[in-house]
TORTI-907086 format. One record per residue (C-alpha): residue number from 1; residue in three letters; x, y, z. Coordinates in Angstrom, 2 decimals, decimal comma. Example, Ala and Ser with C-alpha at 12.3 -4.5 7.8 and 13.67 -1.06 7.14 Angstrom:
% residues 2
<pt nr="1" rest="ALA" c1="12,30" c2="-4,50" c3="7,80"/>
<pt nr="2" rest="SER" c1="13,67" c2="-1,06" c3="7,14"/>
//
This chain:
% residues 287
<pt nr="1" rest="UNK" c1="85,88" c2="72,83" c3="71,81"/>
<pt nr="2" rest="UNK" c1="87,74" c2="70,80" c3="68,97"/>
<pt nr="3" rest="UNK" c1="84,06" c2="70,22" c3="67,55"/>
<pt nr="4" rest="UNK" c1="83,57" c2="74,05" c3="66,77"/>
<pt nr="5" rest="UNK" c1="84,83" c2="75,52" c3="63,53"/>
<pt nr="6" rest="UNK" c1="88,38" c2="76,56" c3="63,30"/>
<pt nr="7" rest="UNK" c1="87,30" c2="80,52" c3="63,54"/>
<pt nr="8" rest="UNK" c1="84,96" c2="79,68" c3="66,19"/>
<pt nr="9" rest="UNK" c1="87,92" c2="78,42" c3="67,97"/>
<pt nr="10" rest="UNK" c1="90,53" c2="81,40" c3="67,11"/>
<pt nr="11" rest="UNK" c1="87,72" c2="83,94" c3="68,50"/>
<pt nr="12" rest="UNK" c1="87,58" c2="81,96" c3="71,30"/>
<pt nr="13" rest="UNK" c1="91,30" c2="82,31" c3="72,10"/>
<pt nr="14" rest="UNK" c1="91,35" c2="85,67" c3="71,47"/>
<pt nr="15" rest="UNK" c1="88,25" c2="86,95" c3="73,88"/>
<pt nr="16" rest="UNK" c1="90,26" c2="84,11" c3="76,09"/>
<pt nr="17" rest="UNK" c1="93,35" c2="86,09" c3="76,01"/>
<pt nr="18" rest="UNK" c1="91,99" c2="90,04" c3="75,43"/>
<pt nr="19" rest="UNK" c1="89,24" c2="89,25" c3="78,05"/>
<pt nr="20" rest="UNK" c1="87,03" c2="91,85" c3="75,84"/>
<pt nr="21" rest="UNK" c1="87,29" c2="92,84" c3="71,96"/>
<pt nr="22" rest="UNK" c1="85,04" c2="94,58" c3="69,72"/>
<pt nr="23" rest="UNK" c1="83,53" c2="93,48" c3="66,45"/>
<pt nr="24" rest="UNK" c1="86,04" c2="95,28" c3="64,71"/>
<pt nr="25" rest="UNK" c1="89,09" c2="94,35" c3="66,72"/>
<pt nr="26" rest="UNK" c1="88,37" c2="90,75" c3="66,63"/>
<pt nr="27" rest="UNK" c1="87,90" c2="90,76" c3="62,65"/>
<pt nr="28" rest="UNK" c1="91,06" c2="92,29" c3="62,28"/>
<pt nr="29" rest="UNK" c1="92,87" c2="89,30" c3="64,40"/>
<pt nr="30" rest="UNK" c1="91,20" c2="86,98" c3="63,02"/>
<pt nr="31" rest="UNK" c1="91,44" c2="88,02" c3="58,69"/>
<pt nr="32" rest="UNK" c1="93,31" c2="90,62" c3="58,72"/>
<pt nr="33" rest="UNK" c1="95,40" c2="88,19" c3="56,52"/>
<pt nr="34" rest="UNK" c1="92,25" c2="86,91" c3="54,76"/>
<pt nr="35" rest="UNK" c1="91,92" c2="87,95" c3="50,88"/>
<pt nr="36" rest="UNK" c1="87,96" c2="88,39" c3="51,69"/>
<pt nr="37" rest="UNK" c1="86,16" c2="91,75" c3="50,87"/>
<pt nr="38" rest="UNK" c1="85,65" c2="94,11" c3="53,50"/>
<pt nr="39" rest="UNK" c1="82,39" c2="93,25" c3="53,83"/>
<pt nr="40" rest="UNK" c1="82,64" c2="89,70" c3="53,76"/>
<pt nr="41" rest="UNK" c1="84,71" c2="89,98" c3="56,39"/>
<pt nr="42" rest="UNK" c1="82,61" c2="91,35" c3="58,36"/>
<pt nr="43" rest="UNK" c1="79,98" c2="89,17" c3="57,29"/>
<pt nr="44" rest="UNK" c1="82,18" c2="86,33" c3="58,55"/>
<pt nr="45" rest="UNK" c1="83,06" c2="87,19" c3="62,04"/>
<pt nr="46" rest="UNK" c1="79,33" c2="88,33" c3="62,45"/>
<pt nr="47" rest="UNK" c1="78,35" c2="84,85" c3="61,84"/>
<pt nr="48" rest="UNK" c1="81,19" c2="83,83" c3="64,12"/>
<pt nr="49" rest="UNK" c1="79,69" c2="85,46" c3="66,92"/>
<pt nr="50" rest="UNK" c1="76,61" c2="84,88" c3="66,43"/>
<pt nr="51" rest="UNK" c1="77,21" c2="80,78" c3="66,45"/>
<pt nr="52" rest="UNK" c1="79,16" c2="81,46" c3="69,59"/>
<pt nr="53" rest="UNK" c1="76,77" c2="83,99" c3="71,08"/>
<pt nr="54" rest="UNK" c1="73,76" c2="80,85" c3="70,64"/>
<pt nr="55" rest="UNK" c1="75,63" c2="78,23" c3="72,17"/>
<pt nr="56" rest="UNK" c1="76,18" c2="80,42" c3="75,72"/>
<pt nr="57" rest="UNK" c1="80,10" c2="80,71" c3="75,22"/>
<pt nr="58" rest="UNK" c1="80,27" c2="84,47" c3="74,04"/>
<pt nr="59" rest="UNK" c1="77,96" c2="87,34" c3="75,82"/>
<pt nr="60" rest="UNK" c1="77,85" c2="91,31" c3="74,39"/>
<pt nr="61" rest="UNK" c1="78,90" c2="93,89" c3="76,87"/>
<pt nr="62" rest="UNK" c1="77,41" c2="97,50" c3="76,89"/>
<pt nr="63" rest="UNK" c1="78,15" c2="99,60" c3="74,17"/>
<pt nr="64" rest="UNK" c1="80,91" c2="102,33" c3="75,77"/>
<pt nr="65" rest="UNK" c1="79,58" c2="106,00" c3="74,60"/>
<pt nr="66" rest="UNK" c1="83,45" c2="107,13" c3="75,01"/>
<pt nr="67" rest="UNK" c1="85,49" c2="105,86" c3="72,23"/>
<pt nr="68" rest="UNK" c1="88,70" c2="105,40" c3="71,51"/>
<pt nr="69" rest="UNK" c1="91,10" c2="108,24" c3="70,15"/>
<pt nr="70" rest="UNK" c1="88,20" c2="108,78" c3="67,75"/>
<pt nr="71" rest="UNK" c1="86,68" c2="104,90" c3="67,53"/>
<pt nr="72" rest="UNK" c1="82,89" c2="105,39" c3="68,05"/>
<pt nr="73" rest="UNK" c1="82,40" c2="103,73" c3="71,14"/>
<pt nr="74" rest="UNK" c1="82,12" c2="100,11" c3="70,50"/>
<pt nr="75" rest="UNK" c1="80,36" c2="96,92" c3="71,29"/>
<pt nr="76" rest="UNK" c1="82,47" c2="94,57" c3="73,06"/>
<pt nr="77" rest="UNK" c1="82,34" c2="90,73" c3="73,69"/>
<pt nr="78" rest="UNK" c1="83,54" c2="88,53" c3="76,05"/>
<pt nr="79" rest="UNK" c1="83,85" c2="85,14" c3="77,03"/>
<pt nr="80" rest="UNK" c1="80,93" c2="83,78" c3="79,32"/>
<pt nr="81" rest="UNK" c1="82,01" c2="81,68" c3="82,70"/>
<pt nr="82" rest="UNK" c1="80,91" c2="78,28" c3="80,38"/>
<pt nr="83" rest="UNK" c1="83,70" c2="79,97" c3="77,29"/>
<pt nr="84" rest="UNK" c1="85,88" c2="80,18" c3="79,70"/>
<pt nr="85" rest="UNK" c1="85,47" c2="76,63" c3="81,07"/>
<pt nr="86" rest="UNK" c1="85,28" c2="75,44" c3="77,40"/>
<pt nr="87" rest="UNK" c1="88,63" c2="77,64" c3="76,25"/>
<pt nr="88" rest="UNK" c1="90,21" c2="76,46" c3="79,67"/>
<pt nr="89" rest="UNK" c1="91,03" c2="79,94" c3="80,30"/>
<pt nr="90" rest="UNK" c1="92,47" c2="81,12" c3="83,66"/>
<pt nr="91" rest="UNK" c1="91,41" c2="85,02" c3="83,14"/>
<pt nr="92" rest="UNK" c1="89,93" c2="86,89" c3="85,91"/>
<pt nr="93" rest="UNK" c1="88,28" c2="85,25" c3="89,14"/>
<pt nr="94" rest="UNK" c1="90,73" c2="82,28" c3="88,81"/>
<pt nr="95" rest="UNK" c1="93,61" c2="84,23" c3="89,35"/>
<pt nr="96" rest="UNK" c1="92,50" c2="86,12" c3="92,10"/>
<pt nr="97" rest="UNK" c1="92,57" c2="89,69" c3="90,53"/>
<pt nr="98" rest="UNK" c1="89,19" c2="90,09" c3="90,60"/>
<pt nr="99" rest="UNK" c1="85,99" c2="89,84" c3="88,04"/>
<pt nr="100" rest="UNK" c1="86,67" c2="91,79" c3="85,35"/>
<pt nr="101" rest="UNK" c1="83,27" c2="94,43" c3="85,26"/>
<pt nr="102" rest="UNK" c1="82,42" c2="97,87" c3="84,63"/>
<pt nr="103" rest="UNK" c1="82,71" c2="99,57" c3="81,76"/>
<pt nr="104" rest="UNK" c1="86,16" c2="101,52" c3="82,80"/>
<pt nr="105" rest="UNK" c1="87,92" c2="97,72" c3="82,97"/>
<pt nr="106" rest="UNK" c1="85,95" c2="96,87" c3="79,66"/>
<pt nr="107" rest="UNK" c1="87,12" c2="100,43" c3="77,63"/>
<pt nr="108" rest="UNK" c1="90,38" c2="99,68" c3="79,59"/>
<pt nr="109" rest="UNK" c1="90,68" c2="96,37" c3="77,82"/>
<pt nr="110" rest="UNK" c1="89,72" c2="97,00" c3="74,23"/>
<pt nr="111" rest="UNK" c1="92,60" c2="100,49" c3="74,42"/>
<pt nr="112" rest="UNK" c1="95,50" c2="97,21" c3="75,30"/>
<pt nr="113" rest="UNK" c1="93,63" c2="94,98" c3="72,75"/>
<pt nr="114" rest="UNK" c1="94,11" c2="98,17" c3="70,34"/>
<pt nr="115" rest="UNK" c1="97,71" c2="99,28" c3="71,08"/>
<pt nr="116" rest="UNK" c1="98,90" c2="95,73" c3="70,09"/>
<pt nr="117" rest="UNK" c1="96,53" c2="95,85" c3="67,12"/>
<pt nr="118" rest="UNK" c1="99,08" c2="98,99" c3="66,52"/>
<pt nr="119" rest="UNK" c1="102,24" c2="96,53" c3="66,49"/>
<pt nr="120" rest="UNK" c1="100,50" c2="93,60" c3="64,82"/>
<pt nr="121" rest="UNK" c1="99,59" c2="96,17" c3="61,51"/>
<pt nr="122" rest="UNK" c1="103,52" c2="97,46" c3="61,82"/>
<pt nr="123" rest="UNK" c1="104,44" c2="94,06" c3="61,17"/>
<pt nr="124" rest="UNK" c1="102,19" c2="93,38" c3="58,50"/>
<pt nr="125" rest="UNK" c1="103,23" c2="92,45" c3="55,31"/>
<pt nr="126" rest="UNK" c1="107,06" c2="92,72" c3="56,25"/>
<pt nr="127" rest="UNK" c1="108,99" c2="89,39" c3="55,92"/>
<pt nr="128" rest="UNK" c1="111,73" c2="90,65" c3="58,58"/>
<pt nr="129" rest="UNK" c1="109,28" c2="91,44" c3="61,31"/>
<pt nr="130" rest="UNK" c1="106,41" c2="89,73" c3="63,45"/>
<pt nr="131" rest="UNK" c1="104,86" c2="90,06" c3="66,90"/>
<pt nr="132" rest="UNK" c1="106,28" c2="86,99" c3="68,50"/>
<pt nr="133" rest="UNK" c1="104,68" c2="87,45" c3="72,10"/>
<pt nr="134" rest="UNK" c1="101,64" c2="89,30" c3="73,04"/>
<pt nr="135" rest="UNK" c1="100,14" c2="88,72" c3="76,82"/>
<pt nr="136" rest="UNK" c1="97,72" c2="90,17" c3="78,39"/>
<pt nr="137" rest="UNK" c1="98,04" c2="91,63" c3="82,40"/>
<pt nr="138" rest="UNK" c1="96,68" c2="88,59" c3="83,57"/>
<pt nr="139" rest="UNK" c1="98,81" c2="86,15" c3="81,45"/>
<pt nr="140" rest="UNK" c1="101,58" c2="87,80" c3="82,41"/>
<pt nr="141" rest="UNK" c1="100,87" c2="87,64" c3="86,18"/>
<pt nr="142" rest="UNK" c1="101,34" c2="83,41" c3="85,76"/>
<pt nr="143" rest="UNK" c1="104,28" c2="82,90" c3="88,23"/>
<pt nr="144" rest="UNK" c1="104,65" c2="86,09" c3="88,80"/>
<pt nr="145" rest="UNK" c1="103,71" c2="86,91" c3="91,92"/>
<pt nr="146" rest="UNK" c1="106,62" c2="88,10" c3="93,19"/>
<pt nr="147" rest="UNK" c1="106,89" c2="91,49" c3="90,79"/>
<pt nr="148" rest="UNK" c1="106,51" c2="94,56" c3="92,29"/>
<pt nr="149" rest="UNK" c1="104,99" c2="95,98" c3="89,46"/>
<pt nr="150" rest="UNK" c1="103,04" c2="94,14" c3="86,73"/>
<pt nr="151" rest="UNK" c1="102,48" c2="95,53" c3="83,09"/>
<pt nr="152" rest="UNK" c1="99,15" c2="95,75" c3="81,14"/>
<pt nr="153" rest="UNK" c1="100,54" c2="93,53" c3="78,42"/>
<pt nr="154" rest="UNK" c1="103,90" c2="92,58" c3="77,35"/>
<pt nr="155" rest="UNK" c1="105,28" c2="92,59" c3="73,79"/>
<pt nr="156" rest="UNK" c1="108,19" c2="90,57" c3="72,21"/>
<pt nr="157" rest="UNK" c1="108,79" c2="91,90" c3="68,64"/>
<pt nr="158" rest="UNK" c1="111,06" c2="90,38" c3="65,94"/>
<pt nr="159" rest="UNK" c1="112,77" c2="93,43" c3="64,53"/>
<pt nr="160" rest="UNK" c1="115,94" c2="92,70" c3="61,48"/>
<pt nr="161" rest="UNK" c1="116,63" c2="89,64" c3="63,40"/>
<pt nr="162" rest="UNK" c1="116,31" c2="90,55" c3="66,93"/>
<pt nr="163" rest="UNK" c1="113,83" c2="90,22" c3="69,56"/>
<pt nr="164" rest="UNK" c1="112,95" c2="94,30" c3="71,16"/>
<pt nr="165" rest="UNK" c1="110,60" c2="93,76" c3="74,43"/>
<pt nr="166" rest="UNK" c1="108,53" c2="95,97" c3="76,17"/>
<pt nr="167" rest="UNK" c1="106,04" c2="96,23" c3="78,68"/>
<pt nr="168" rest="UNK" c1="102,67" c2="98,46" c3="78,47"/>
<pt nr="169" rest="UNK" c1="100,94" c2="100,69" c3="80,14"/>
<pt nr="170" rest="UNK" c1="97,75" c2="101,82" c3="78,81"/>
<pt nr="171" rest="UNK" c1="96,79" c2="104,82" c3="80,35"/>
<pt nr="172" rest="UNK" c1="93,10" c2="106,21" c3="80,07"/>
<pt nr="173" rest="UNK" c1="93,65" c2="109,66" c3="82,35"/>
<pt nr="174" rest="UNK" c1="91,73" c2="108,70" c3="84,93"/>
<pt nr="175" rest="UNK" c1="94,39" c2="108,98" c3="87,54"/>
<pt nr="176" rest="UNK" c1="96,38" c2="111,57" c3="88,97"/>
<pt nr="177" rest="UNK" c1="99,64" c2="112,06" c3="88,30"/>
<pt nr="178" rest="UNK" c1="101,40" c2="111,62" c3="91,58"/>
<pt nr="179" rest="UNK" c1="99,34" c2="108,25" c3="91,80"/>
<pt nr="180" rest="UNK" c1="101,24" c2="107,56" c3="88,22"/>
<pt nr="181" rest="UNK" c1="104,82" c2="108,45" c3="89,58"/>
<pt nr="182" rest="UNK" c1="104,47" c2="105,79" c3="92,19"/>
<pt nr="183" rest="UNK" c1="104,07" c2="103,05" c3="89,29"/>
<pt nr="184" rest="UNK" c1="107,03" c2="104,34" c3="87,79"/>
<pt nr="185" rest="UNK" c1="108,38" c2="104,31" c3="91,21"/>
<pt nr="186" rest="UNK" c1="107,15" c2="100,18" c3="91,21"/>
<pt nr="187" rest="UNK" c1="108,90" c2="99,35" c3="88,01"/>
<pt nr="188" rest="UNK" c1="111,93" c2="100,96" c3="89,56"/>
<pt nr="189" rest="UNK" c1="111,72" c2="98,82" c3="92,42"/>
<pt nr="190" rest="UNK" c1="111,02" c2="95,50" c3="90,28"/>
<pt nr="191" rest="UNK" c1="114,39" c2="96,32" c3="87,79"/>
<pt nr="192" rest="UNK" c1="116,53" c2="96,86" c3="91,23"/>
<pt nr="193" rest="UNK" c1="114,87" c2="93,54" c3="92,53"/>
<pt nr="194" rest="UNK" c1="116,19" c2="91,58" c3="89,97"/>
<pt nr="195" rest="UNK" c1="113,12" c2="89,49" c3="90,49"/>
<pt nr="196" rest="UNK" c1="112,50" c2="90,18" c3="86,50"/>
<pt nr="197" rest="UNK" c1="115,80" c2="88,27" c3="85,38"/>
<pt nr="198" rest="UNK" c1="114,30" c2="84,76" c3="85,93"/>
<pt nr="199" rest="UNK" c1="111,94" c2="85,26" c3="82,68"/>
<pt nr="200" rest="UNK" c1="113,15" c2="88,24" c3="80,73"/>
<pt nr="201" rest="UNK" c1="116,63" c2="88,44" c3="78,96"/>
<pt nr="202" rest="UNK" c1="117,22" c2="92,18" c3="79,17"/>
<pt nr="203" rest="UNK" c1="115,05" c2="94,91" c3="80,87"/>
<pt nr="204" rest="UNK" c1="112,59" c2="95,99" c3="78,50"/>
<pt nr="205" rest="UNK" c1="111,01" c2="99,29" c3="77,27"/>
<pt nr="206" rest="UNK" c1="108,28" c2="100,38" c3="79,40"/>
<pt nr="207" rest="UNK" c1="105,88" c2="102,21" c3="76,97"/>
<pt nr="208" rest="UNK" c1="103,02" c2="104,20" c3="78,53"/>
<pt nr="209" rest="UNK" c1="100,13" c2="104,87" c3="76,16"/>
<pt nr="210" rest="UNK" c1="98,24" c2="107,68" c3="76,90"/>
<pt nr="211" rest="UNK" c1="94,41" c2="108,66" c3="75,27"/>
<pt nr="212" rest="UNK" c1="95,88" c2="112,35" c3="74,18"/>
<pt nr="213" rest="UNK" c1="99,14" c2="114,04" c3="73,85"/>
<pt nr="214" rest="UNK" c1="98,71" c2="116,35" c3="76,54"/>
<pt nr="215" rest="UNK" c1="98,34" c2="113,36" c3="78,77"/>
<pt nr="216" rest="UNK" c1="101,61" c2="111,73" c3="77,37"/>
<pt nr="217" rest="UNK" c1="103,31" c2="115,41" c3="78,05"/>
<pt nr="218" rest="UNK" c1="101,72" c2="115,48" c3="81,62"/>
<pt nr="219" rest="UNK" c1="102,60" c2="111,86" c3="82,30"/>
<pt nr="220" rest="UNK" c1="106,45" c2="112,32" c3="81,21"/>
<pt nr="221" rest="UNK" c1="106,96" c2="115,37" c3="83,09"/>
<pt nr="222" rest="UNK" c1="105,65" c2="113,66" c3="86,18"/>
<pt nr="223" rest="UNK" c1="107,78" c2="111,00" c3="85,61"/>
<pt nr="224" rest="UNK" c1="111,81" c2="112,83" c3="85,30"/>
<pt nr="225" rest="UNK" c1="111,31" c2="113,53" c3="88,66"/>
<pt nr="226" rest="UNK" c1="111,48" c2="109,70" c3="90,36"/>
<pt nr="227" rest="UNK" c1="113,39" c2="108,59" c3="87,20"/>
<pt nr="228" rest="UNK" c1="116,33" c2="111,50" c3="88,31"/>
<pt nr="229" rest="UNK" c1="115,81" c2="110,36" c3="91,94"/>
<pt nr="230" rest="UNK" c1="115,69" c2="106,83" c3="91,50"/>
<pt nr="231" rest="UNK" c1="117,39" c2="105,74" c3="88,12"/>
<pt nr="232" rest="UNK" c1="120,98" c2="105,18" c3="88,85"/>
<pt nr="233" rest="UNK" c1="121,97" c2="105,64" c3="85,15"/>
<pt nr="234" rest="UNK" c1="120,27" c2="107,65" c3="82,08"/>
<pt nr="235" rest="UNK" c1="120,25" c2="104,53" c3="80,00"/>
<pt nr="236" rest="UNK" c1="117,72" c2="102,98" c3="82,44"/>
<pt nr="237" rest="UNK" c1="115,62" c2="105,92" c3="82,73"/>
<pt nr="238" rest="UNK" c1="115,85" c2="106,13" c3="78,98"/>
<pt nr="239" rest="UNK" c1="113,69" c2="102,37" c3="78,42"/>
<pt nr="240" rest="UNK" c1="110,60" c2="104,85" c3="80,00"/>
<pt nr="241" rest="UNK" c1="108,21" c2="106,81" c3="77,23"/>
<pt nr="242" rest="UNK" c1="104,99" c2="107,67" c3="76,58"/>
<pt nr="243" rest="UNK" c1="103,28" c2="108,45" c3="73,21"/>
<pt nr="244" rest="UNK" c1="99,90" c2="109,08" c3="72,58"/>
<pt nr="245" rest="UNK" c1="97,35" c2="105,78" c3="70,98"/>
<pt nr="246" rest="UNK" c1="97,08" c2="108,45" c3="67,49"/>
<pt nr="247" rest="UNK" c1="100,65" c2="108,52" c3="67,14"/>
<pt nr="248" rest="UNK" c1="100,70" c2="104,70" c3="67,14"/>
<pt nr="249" rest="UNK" c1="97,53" c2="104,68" c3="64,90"/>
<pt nr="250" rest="UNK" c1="98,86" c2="107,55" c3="62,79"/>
<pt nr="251" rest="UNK" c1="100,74" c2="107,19" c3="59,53"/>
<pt nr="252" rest="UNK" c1="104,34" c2="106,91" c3="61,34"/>
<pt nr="253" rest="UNK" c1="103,23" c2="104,10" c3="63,71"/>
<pt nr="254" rest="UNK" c1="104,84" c2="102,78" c3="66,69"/>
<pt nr="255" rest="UNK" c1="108,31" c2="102,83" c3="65,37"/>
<pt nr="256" rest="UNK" c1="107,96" c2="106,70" c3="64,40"/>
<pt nr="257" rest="UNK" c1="109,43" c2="109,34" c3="65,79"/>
<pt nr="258" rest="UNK" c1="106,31" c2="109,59" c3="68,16"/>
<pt nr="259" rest="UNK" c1="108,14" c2="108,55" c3="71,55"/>
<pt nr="260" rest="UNK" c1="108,88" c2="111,35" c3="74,76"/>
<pt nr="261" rest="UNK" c1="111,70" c2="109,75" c3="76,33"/>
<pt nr="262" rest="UNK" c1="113,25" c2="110,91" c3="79,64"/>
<pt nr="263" rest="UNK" c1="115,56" c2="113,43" c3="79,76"/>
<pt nr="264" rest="UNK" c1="115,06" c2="114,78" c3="76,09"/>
<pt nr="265" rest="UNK" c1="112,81" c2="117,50" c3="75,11"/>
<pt nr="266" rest="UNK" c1="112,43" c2="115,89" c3="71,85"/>
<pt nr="267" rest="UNK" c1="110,28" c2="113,25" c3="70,47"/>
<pt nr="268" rest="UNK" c1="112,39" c2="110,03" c3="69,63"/>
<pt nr="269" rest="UNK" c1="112,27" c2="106,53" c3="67,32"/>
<pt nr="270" rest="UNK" c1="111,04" c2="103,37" c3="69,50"/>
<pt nr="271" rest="UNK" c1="114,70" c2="102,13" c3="69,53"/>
<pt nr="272" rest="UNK" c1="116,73" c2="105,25" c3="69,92"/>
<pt nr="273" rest="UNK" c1="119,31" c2="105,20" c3="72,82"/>
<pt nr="274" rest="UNK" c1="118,34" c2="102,43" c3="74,58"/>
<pt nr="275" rest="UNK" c1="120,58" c2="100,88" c3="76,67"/>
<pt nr="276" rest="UNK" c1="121,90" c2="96,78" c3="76,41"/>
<pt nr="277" rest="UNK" c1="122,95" c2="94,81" c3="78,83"/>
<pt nr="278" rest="UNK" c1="126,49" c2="95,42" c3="78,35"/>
<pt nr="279" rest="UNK" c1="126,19" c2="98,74" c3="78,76"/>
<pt nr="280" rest="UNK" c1="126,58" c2="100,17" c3="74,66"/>
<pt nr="281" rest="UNK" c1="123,33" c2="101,66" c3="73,84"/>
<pt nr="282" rest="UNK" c1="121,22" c2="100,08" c3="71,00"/>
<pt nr="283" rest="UNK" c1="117,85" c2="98,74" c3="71,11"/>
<pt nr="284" rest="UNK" c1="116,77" c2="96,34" c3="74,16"/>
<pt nr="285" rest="UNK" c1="116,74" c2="93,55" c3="71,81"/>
<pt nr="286" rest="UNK" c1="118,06" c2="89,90" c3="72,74"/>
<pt nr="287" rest="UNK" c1="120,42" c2="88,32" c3="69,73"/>
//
């Protein structure tokens, strides 16, 4: 691998890590920063694939005809099983959760590749604030095992000199929403476990991201009842919310005043009223 260009090698980690990104996605990770054109961008990671694409370490996947939130449906890539030999990566069969096919796991993918596209563009450009951890499902299922419930990604962001975490749930509506409740019922169990408290310094947000608003309305409804059953305080039901993928794409972004939080009827800032670990509420940062 250390013989391939330095992009070559960045796309590589990123397909590694995302497991499938689009064209557009993965030119945003990669020069987002870059003071290229548009179109030379795109030119650029074009050429990127295309190099990796010949050499058997990047395949295409089937263009989805459902989009996201919008998005034309896309193109995706992904690493092939020699990529992922060459990257070393640990994705999929190796871990036992299964090969990752089909083109719900694929449009699955490139919505959690796209939500923390949302938090990377927040921090963009602002000297106080960065995206210091982003892992996917599977990276954060290393030494995990023991969790009751696992998230589709987990964020760490530095916020005004703090660290706010948060687990993700990207939900696509293709479940019902009793089947939902019960994973709200398995991140209950996983906070009362304390299994968590071995890697995580407080109990972070758990943000559900829903395709449409309606779904984000349905979804929070569905979930007050096992959060009043099960929640022994309101602070801890509070650190579960659910916004729709346009509110985090739209103008006010994922900080906005976009969030449904339990037990409120109105819409509320990422960091409003969340409980810390000594009990004050503030936002679920770490000092």
């Amino acid at each position: 691998m250390s013989a391939l260009p330095l992009r070559d090698r960045a796309a590589l980690a990123e397909l590694s890590a995302q497991r499938f990104l689009s064209r557009r996605q993965l030119e945003e990770l990669l020069l987002a920063e870059s003071t290229l054109a548009a179109g030379s961008r795109t030119t650029v990671v074009k050429r990127i694939l295309r190099r990796l694409r010949e050499r058997g370490l990047v395949q295409v996947s089937p263009r989805l005809f459902e989009g996201l939130d919008g998005i034309p449906g896309e193109t995706a890539y992904s690493l092939t099983p020699v990529g992922r030999r060459v990257v070393g990566s640990g994705l999929a069969e190796q871990r036992g959760r299964g090969a990752v096919r089909g083109n719900f796991l694929l449009a699955h993918a490139l919505m959690v590749a796209e939500i923390g596209l949302c938090f990377r563009r927040c921090a963009r450009g602002k000297a106080d604030e960065s995206v210091l951890i982003w892992e996917s499902d599977w990276q954060v299922a290393e030494g995990r095992s023991g969790w009751a419930a696992l998230p589709d990604a987990r964020l760490v962001y530095a916020i005004e000199g703090r660290q706010l975490h948060a687990f993700i749930e990207a939900d696509r509506g293709t479940e019902g929403a009793r089947f939902f409740a019960g994973k709200i019922a398995r991140y209950l169990d996983l906070y009362h476990s304390g299994a968590w408290r071995g890697g995580l310094p407080v109990w972070p947000l758990v943000l559900t991201v829903t395709l449409t608003e309606p779904r984000a309305r349905e979804l929070w409804r569905s979930s007050e009842g096992v959060l009043g059953a099960r929640a022994e305080n309101a602070a801890l039901a509070r650190t579960f919310r659910f916004a729709a993928l346009a509110e985090l794409r739209g103008e006010a972004g994922p900080f906005g005043a976009i969030w449904r939080v339990s037990g409120t009827d109105s819409v509320r800032r990422l960091r409003d009223g969340v409980a810390r670990n000594d009990g004050t509420t503030d936002p679920p940062c770490a000092g």
